[in-house]
Structures are given as structure tokens and as C-alpha cells.
C-alpha positions, -999 to +999 in steps of 0.1 A: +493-598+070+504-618+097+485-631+121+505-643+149+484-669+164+509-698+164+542-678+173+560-683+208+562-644+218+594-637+245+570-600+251+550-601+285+515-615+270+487-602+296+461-624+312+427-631+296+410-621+324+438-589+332+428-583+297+390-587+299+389-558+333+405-533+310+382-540+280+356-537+308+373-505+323+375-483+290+338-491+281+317-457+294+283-456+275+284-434+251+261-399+253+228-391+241+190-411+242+159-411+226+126-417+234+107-447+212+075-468+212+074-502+228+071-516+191+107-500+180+125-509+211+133-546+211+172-546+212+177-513+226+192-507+259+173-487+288+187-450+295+163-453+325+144-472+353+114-480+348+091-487+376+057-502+378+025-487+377+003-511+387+007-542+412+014-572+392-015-590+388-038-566+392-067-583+412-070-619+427-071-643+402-074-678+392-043-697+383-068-726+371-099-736+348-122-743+380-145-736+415-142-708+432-151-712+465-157-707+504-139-731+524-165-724+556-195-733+529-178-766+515-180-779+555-216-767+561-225-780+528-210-819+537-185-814+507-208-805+475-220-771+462-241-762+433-228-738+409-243-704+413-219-683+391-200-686+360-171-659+359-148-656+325-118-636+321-121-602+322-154-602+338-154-577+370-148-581+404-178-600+417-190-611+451-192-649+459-232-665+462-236-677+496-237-715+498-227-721+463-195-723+440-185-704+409-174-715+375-141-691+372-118-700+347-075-688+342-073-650+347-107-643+359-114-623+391-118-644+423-152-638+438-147-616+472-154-641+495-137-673+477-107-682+499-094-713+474-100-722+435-098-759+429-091-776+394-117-784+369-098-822+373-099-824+409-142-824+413-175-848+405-210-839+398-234-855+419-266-868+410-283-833+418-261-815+395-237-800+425-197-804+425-182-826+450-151-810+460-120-833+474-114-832+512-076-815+508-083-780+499-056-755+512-066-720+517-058-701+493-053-726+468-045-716+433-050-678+437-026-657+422-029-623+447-032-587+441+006-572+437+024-608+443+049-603+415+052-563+420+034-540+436+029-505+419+061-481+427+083-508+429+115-514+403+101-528+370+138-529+352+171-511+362+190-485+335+211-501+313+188-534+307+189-549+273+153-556+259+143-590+255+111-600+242+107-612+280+113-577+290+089-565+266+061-583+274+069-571+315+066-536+299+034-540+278+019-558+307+023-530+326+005-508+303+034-485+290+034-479+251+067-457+250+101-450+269+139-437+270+166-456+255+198-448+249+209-444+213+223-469+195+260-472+199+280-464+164+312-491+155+335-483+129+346-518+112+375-521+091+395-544+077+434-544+069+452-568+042+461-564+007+450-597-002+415-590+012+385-592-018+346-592-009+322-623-014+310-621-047+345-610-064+365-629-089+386-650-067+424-655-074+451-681-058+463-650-037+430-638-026+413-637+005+378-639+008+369-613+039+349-637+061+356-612+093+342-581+082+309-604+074+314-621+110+317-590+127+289-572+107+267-600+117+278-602+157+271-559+160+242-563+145+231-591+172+242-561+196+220-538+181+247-514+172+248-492+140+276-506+118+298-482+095+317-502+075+350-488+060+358-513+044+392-530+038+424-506+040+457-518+021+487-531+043+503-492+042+501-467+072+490-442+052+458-463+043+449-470+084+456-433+091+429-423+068+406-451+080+416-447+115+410-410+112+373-412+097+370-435+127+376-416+154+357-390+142+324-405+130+324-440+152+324-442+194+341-472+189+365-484+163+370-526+156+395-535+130+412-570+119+445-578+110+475-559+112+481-565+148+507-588+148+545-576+146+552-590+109+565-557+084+534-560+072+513-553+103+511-513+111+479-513+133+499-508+168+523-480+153+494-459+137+478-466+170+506-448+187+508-422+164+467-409+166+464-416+201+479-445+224+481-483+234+467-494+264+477-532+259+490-556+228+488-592+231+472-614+253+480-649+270+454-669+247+454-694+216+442-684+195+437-648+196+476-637+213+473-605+188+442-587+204+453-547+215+437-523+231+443-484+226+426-453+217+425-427+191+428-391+206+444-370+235+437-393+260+420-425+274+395-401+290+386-383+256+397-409+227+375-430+207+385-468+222+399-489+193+402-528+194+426-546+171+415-585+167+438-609+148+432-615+110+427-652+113+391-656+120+384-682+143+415-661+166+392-627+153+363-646+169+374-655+200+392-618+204+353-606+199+335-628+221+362-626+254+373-592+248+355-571+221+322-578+235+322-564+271+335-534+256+308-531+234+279-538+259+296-511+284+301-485+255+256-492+255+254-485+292+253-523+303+271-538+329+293-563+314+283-605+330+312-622+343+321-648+322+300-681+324+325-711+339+314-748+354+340-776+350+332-804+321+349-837+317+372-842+289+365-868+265+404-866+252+436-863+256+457-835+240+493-823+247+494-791+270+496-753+254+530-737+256+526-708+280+493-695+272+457-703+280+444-725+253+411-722+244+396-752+225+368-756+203+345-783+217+309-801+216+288-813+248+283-850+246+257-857+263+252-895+259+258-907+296+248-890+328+267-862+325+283-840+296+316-847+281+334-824+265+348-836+222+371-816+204+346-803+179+371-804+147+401-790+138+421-763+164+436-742+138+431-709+143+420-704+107+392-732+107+359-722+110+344-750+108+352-762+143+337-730+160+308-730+137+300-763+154+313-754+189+290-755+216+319-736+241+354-737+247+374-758+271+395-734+288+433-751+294+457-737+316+489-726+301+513-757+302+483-782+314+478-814+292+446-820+286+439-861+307+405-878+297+380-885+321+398-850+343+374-816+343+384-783+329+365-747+330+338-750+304+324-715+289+290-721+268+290-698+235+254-691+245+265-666+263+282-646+241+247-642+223+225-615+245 
């Protein structure tokens, strides 16, 4: 298995972000939803929109721990009132005592009548007992109004929203204990290489441990996506024919790794050809140049959408978070984010990338006013170590050195997360 990272290719490599629309293109959501309970559906993606049912808060409350009051009684009164009601959370809807104040604390009703709540920190007790209120009370003050965040009938959370624990919570507030997502989207992962053995095997000087197939595993799983694993086929196209096969047929996605490069070894693009077609092989990045694009089937319409990603794994990881991912989140019936970019000093120098976008492992220093970027180990396309650490990538135009002290375009890994 060869991976390809490091070779100078004369074929026409296509753009990252070329590369990224098709990805983004060839991603219809997959068929089929279910209906669940607000406990199972963390993760899941919304077949749906869901609107409110009830304005958002519900009734004027307080935002504080304080007095409830009546601005026109606080000047009649020369500034003091006596406390004539106490009103707790999840007390009703009560009507403000004429001439006095009310205890009220966060969440509770405002009295009808009260026109401003002022903080327990903010007012004195006299020597009769009353509360002497300051003299800068806005009306209005600290009252959170019926519907101010959403009124009933309004949008609550477009189709195709992934749910958060934020998103939860929005639901639950709203009362609704069950609703319509779509079904979880199936990936077929396999692996290609004859040196390939599983963690746990006896290892050997020409054995590989399969760290992809564990990193992928790991980032579907973030995706919420049902994993079937195939496991690792032998460098022979008979061997990816059979795997390829089972995928198309029991997967709405296939992701395999290595194979993808053009080394004798490397079959993945002419079995590719052979059960369906290419849409694209090779991309203008470092690492990751090997990443295709094709299908499995009659046609692009009809074919189970396969993505090859190199077999060197920090090159596998990049193909997966640029180019795998959007594919995946469109195949679930999201919309794809555009890809996070602010500029970011450089904190070195480094010679410029021959004819491809360079993407480089780095770490956010953030000891002076403003971030600098450090190379965050080793570039090697086979070092993990370096994007285990990585806070994002520095993105290097192709034939651009790298000057310390100039900005770049700065993507944050964070992103790749949701």
C-alpha cells in the first residue's frame, strides 16, 4: 500500500475547496425517519420543524432575587415601601398590593401591576421595616416579558438540525416529550493493506497496526452514524470487489483507506470504475493528495457514494475532516457549514509547499495579545502525534513560504467536532 502523500503528481490535482462543493453536491440525505422520545434523541438529526407551542417565557417574570414594584407608588411613597407580598417561583399570577412591594424572587410571576423588579443588592431597610428603593429605577427593569424569546407558532428549530444538549433543553422547555428524526445514516468502513493487523494482535516487523479503522470508527460515531465495519480487505481486486459489493448494498455510504494512490498495489480507483464510476481522484493538498470521490452503481443519481482517504493517517484524517465530513452531515439531511477561516500570525518560518495547498499541523500560542500560530510537531503525514496535539491547521498557499510575524488562513479543529 502506497500512500502517495509526498509524491510530485504531473495529473491535474483539484482544488480543496473544488473538491469540498462536490463532496457537498453528492451528499442527498438518505430516506426513511423515525419517531423517538426526547431522552433517545440527543445526536440525531431533525426530519422536521419544530415549532413552538408556547411563547417563551411564558408569563412576565423576574430575571432577579428582589422587589417587585409600582413605579407611580415608589414616588407617592417618598422612595420606601413595606413589603406586602412574598412571591416564589412557580407561585401564580398574582395582583400587586397597592402602596407596597413584593418579595419575588428568579422565575416567579411579576405581580400585574409591577412595572420594574429591582435587585435584592440594590435596596436598604429602614428603621420601620420598609425597603428603600434607589432613585434610578427604569421601567421595566429586570422583567423578562411574556413571548420575548418566541412566541407560540413561531420556528423552534429548522429540519435537518443536529441535537445538541442546547437544543434539547429548547425542546423540553417547550414541553414536547417526543418527535421525528431521521434515521441514523449507515457507513460501510473498510480498510485495504496486506500488512494491516488489529490492536491486540501479535505484532511483527512487517505489520501495521490499523490506527484508521479505530480513527474513523471513533469520528462516525461522534456523527452519530451506524458503523459496519468490514474490516481490512487484502491488497487484491478480487478482495475490494467483495467488500465493495457488500457495501453498496447494505451501507448508504461507503469510506475506505488506502489503496488510493497509483502504486501496483493500490486497486481502489480501478474497482471503483468497474462497480460504478469516479467522480474525482486526487486533490491539491499535503497531506491527503490521494482522497477520490466515486460511486458504486448505475449512476451518481442511484449509486451508493464511496470515499477513498489515503492510508497514512494523519493524510486519512485530514481527507475526513475537509472532505469526508460534509458528505457525511449532507447524507443526514444537514446543511454542510462553510469552513471556519480567520488569519493567525505565524510564529515560523518554513520553506513553501510545491504546488499544493499545505496544510500544517499547529498550536495557538497565546502568550502575548494576540495568538500565534507553532508548528505543533512533526509534518509527516504519518505522525499522529502532531495532529493529536493540533489545535487547527495553517492553511499555506501552494508555493508560499511560510515568513514569521506574516498571517495565514487559520481553521480551528473545533469545528470538525459537531
Amino acid at each position: 500500500m502506497n500512500c502517495g502523500c509526498d509524491t510530485v503528481s504531473r495529473a491535474r490535482l483539484l482544488d480543496l475547496f473544488d473538491a469540498r462543493a462536490l463532496m457537498t453536491a453528492a451528499a442527498t440525505p438518505v430516506a426513511g425517519v423515525e419517531r423517538l422520545s426526547l431522552d433517545e434523541a440527543a445526536g440525531r438529526v431533525l426530519a422536521e420543524e419544530v415549532r413552538a407551542v408556547l411563547d417563551q417565557p411564558g408569563v412576565d417574570n423576574s430575571a432577579m432575587d428582589g422587589y417587585a414594584l409600582r413605579l407611580a407608588d415608589l414616588r407617592d411613597e417618598g422612595g420606601a415601601l413595606p413589603v406586602r407580598q412574598r412571591i416564589p417561583a412557580g407561585a401564580g399570577v398574582q395582583r400587586l398590593v397597592e402602596g407596597g412591594c413584593a418579595r419575588i424572587f428568579t422565575g416567579a410571576p411579576v405581580p400585574r401591576g409591577a412595572d420594574a423588579v429591582v435587585p435584592q443588592e440594590r435596596v436598604e431597610l429602614d428603621g420601620a421595616g420598609r425597603v428603600v428603593f434607589p432613585g434610578d429605577i427604569a421601567p421595566g427593569a429586570n422583567i423578562r416579558r411574556r413571548g420575548e424569546e418566541l412566541e407560540a407558532g413561531e420556528p423552534l428549530l429548522p429540519a435537518g438540525t443536529r441535537l445538541t444538549p442546547a437544543a434539547i433543553a429548547q425542546l423540553a422547555g417547550q414541553g414536547l416529550a417526543s418527535l421525528t428524526v431521521r434515521r441514523r445514516v449507515r457507513v460501510a468502513l473498510i480498510s485495504t493493506g496486506d500488512e494491516l493487523i488489529e490492536p491486540g494482535e501479535a505484532w511483527t516487523p512487517s505489520a501495521v497496526y490499523n490506527s484508521n479503522a479505530a480513527m474513523l470508527r471513533a469520528l462516525l460515531a461522534a456523527q452519530g452514524v451506524e458503523v459496519l465495519d468490514l474490516g481490512a480487505a487484502p491488497d487484491t481486486p478480487e478482495a475490494l470487489v467483495a467488500a465493495f459489493t457488500r457495501g453498496r448494498d447494505e451501507a448508504d455510504l461507503v469510506l475506505c483507506t488506502g489503496g488510493v494512490s497509483v502504486g501496483e498495489e493500490d486497486h481502489v480507483r480501478s474497482v471503483l470504475e468497474l462497480l460504478g464510476g469516479l467522480v474525482f481522484h486526487g486533490v491539491a493538498i499535503k497531506p491527503g493528495k490521494p482522497v477520490a470521490l466515486g460511486y458504486l452503481g448505475a449512476s451518481r443519481a442511484t449509486g451508493t457514494p464511496l470515499v477513498g482517504l489515503p492510508g497514512n493517517p494523519v493524510a486519512s484524517l485530514v481527507g475526513w475532516q475537509f472532505l469526508a465530513l460534509p458528505l457525511v452531515q449532507g447524507r443526514q439531511g444537514r446543511t454542510p457549514p462553510p469552513l471556519q477561516r480567520f488569519p493567525v500570525r505565524a510564529g515560523f518560518s518554513r520553506s513553501a509547499p510545491r504546488g499544493r495547498r499545505e496544510l500544517l499541523r499547529v498550536v495557538l500560542d497565546w502568550a502575548g495579545e494576540v495568538p500565534v500560530a507553532r508548528l505543533a510537531g512533526g509534518q509527516g503525514s504519518h505522525m499522529l502525534s502532531a495532529a493529536r496535539q493540533a489545535h487547527g491547521y495553517l492553511i499555506i498557499d501552494p508555493d508560499t513560504p511560510v515568513e514569521e510575524g506574516h498571517a495565514y488562513r487559520y481553521c480551528p479543529v473545533t469545528q470538525f467536532l459537531d
